[in-house]
N, C-alpha and C positions, 0 to 999 in steps of 0.2 A: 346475920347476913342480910346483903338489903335484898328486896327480889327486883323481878325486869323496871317495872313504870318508877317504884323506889328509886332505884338508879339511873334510869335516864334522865329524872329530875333533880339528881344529886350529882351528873354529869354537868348538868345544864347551869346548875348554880355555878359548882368550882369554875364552869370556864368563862361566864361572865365577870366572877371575880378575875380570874386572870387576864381579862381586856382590859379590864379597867385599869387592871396593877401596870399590864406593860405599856400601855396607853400611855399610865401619867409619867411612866420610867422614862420614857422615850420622851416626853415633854418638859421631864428637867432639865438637860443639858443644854436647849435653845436657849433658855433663859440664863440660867446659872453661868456656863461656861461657852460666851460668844466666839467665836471663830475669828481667826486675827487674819490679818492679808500675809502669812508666812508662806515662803516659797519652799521652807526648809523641813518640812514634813516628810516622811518617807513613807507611810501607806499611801496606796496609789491605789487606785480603783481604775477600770480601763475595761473595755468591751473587747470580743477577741473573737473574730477578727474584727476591726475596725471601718473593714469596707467590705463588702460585696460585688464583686464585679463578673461578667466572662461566664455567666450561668449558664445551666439551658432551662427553657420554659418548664415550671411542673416539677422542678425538680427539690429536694426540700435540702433547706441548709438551717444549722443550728450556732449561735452564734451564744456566747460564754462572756457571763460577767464576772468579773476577775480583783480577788484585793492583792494585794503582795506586801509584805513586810509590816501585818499588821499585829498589835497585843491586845489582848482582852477583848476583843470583840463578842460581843451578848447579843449585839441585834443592829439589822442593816435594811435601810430603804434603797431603790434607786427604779427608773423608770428610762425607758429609750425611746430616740425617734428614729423613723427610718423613709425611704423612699415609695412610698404607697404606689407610682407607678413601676416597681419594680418588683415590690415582695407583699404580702400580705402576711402577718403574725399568725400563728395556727396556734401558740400555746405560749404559757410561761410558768417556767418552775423554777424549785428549789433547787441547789446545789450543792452538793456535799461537804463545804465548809465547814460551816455551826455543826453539823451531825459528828466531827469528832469529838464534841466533849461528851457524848455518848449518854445524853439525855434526852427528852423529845423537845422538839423544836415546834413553836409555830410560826407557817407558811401563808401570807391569807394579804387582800387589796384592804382600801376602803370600800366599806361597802355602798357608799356612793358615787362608786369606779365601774364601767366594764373592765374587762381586763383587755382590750384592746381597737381601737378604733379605724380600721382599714382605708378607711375614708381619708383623714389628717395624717395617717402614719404614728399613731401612738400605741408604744405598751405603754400604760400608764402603770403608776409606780406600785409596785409592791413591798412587801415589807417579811422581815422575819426574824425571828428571837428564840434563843434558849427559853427554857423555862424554869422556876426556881432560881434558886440563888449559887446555880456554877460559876468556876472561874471561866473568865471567857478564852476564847479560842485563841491561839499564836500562829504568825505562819503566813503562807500565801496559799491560794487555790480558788474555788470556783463557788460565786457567793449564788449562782444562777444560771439557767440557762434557754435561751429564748429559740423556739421555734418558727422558720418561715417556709411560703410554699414561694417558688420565683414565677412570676406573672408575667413579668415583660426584661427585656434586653433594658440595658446600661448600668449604672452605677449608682450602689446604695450606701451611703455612707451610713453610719449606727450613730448614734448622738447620746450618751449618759442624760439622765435627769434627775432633777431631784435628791440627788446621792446625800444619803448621810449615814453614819455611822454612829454607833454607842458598843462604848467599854464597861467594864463592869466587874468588881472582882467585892464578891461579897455584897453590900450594901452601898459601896461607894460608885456613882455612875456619872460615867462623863460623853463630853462628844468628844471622838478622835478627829483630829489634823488630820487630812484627806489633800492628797493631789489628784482631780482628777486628770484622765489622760483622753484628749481626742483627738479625733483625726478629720481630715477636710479635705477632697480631694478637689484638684487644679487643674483641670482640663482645656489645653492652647496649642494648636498646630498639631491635631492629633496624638497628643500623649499626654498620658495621665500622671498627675505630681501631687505628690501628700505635702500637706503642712501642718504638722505636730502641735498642738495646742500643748499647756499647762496651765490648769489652776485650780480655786479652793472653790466652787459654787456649788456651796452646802446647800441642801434643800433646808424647807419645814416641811416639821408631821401636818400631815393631814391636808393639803394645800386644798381649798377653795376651787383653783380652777389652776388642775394640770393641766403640760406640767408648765411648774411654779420656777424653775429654776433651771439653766442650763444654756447654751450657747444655741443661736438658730439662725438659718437664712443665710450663711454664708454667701459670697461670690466674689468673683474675681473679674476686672476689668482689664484686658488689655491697654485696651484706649488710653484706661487715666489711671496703668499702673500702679492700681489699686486694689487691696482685699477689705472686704468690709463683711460685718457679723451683727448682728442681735446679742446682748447678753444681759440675764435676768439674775441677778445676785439678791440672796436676804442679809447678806455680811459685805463691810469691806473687802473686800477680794482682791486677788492678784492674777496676772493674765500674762501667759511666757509663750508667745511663737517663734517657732521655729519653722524660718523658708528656706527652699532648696533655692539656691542663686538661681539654676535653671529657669524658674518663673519668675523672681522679681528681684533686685538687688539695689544695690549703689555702690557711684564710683567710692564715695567714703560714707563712713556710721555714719557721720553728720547729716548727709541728706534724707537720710531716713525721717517721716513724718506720720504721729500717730495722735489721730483727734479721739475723743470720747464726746460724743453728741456735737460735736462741731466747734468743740473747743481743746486745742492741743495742750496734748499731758506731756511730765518725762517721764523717758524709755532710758533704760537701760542695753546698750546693742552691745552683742559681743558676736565674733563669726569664727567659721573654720575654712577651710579652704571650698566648701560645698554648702555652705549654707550660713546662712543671720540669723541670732534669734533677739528676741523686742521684748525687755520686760516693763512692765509697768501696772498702775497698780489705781483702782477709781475704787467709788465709795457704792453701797447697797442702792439696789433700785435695778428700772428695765434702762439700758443704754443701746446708742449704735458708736460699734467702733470701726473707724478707719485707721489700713496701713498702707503710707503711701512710700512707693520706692521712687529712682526712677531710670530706672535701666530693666529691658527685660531680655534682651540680647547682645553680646558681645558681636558689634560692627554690625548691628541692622539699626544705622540711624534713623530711618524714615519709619519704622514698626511697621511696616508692612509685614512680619513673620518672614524672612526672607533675607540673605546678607548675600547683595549682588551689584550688578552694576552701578546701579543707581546709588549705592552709598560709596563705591569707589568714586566717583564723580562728585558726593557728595565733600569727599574729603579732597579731594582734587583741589574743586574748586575754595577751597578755603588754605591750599597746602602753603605753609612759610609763613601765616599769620600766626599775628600773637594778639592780646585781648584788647592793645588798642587800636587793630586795625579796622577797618568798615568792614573787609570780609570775614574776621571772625566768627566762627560756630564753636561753640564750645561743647556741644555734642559730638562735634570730630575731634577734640583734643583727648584722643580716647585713654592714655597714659599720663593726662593731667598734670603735663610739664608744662602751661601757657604757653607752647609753640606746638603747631600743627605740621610735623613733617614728615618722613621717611617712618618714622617707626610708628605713627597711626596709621600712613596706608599700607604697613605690612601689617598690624594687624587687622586690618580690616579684611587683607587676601587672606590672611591664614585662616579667617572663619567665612573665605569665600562659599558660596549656595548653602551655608548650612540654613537650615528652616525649621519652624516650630510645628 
């Protein structure tokens, strides 16, 4: 039998051996098996809730990192950003996921990470893994779960980072196909609107200077009805929004316009009767992307946030033109039949004073 100091010191070895083993476990797959820009994955990683809003000061909310529909999982990174003038991190842990293969698990940062910076709004990324050689876990449920205390009023949206994932069944180990899932909200004429993200923005282990990976800086323009983002990929990647028409649309897909650093890619548009979504797909690296529509209200020509006299006048004064006349507006041909008559100024009455 070993005695006390014996064992601490034979505690101390096994577990440095074991950083080391899952270290370079988790550093095969970036290499070996690169991450494709597929949109047709079904694990989904995604934050839960996705936004914070409507608090009161002081008060503590707990926000769930979440996989669904994934196999074999052995061990999973991922890191969040959040609203530093609305919440401050208080904790991050482990979640009950990995714990059903019903072996022990390690929970643990780099350790040249705090585990959260109040200041930029980062939990930085953690990590965690079975141990030994179990089959990995199946399933959906809760890979995590982050603590905040609420500091100030408005809206904190949650941002994944870093996300990656490894399977594992025996000695064979891979990286899983990952969707991540975010959320963005859209705040115009006092109401609040989410715009659905989709994509594969795998991290790497151990990144240099989190986080390393992930979408940031969001915003929305009315003016030049336009959404624009930051995004940091280590793979070819792919990127699928989804807008509520209510913030931004077009009369057809066709007008829809999406640059990557200032040079236009194709998108893929497909809609429903309430929303567009823009797939398209750019290579590894930090990018900025623009989506430009260009409609953001149905019969408020002038965007003033307001459908009122002034665009009834608007279509007035252009009513019985067609697009070779001098007074054509082709902003009032709001049914896009080249003649501006009777049925754009009904619709422009029918969305009379609505506002944003």
């Amino acid at each position: 039998m070993l005695k006390g100091e014996e064992k601490m010191k034979f505690k101390s070895i096994i577990e440095v051996i074991l950083a080391v083993f899952l270290l370079s476990v988790l550093n095969i797959p970036l290499n070996a098996v690169p991450v494709k820009a597929d949109s047709q994955a079904s694990t989904t990683v995604f934050a839960d809730p996705p936004t914070i809003k409507d608090k009161e000061i002081s008060e503590t909310v707990t926000v769930n990192i979440k996989v669904s529909n994934v196999n074999d999982l052995y061990g999973w990174q991922a890191g969040l950003t959040f609203n530093p003038d609305v919440l401050n991190c208080t904790g991050y842990y482990e979640g009950e996921f990995l714990k059903r293969a019903g072996v022990d698990t390690w929970f643990a940062k780099p350790s040249y990470l705090p585990h959260f910076n109040n200041t930029e709004g980062i939990a930085y990324l953690h990590f965690c893994t079975l141990q030994g050689a179990p089959r990995g876990v199946n399933g959906s449920g809760q890979l995590a779960y982050l603590t905040f205390k609420v500091i100030g009023t408005g809206i904190s949206d949650l941002h994944l980072t870093d996300v990656k994932l490894v399977g594992a069944v025996g000695h064979d180990v891979w990286t899983i196909p990952i969707e991540v899932i975010d959320v963005f909200t859209v705040s115009w004429g006092a109401v609040d609107y989410s715009v659905e993200t989709i994509s594969n923005l795998t991290g790497i282990d151990n990144p240099p200077d989190p986080p390393a990976s992930g979408l940031f800086d969001h915003n929305f323009s009315p003016q030049e009805k336009k959404i624009t983002f930051d995004v940091i990929t280590h793979h070819d990647s792919f990127y699928n929004a989804t807008i509520p028409k209510t913030v931004l649309r077009c009369g057809n897909l066709s007008e829809w316009n999406v640059t990557v650093d200032g040079s236009n890619v194709t998108f893929v548009p497909t809609e429903s009767s309430t929303e567009t979504s823009l797939y398209f797909t750019y290579h590894n690296g930090t990018h900025k992307v623009e989506i430009t529509g260009t409609v953001l209200i149905t019969g408020d020509l002038n965007d003033d946030g307001i459908v009122d006299i002034v665009d009834l006048s608007i279509v007035s004064i252009a009513l019985w033109s067609t697009p070779i006349d001098p007074k054509w507006n082709p902003h009032a041909d709001l049914n896009g039949d080249d003649l501006i008559d009777i049925v754009d100024l009904t619709i422009v009455a029918i969305h009379l004073w609505e506002t944003w």
